[in-house]
N, C-alpha and C positions, 0 to 999 in steps of 0.2 A: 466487651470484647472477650470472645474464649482466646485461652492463653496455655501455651504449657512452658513451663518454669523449666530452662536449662539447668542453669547455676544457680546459686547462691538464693535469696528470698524475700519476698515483697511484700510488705506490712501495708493494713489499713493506713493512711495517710501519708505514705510513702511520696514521695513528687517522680513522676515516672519518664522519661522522653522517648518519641518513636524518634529512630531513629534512620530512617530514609526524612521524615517533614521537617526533625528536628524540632516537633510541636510537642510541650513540656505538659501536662495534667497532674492531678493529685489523687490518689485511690482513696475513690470514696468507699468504695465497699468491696470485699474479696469471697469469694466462694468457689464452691463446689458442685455438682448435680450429682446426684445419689437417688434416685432416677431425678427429687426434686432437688431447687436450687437450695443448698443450704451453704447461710455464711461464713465463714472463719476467720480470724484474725489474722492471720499469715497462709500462704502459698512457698512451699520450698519445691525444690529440687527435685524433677520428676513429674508431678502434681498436672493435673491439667485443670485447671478453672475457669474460669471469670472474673474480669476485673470491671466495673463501674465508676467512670468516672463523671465527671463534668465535661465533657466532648460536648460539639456545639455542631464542629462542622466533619461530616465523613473525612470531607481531605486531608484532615488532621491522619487518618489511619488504615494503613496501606493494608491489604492481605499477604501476610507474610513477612511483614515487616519483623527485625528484632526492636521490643522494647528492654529501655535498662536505665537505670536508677540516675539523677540527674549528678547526684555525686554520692560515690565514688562512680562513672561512670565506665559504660565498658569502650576500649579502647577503640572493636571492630564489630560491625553487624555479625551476628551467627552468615555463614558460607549457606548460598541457596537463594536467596531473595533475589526476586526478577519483577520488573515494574508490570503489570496486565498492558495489553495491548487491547482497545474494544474490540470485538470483535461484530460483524449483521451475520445473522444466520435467516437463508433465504431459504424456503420449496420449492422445486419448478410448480408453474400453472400447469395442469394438462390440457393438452389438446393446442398448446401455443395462445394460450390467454384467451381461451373464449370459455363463453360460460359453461359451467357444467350443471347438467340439470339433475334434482334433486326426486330421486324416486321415495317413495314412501312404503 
């Protein structure tokens, strides 16, 4: 997951929860990209990275979700998080759905 660190700071093996699923993981591994990904012990404040865990299923993790630390944990999601709605993205046919022929 890229991540960027509001507050405070997320250590390798840290127990994490999103909190929109409430679905709890463990940081398996923390980094950076500098163009490449390179790892580091800690993530603070400001920092935008990557966090790897043992995620199994997407539902576990919303876009825009706040993640935070299972304890001490944060009391409210960061302000902004809004669920996706799907959305179909159509073309009109032209000509009202007949074929269109293909010149070369």
């Amino acid at each position: 997951m890229l991540v960027r660190v509001v507050n405070g700071t997320l250590k390798t093996r840290d127990r994490i929860r999103m909190m929109a699923t409430d679905a709890q993981h463990q940081c398996d591994q923390l980094g950076v990209f500098t163009p490449r990904s390179s790892p580091r012990d800690t993530l603070s404040a400001g920092q935008v990275g990557f966090i790897i865990t043992g995620m199994k299923e997407l539902k576990h993790a919303k876009v825009g979700d706040t993640i935070t630390h299972v304890s001490p944990a944060a009391s409210e999601p960061l302000p902004g998080f809004k669920e996706i709605k799907p959305s179909v993205f159509r073309r009109p046919v032209p000509g009202g759905g007949q074929r269109v022929r293909r010149t070369a």
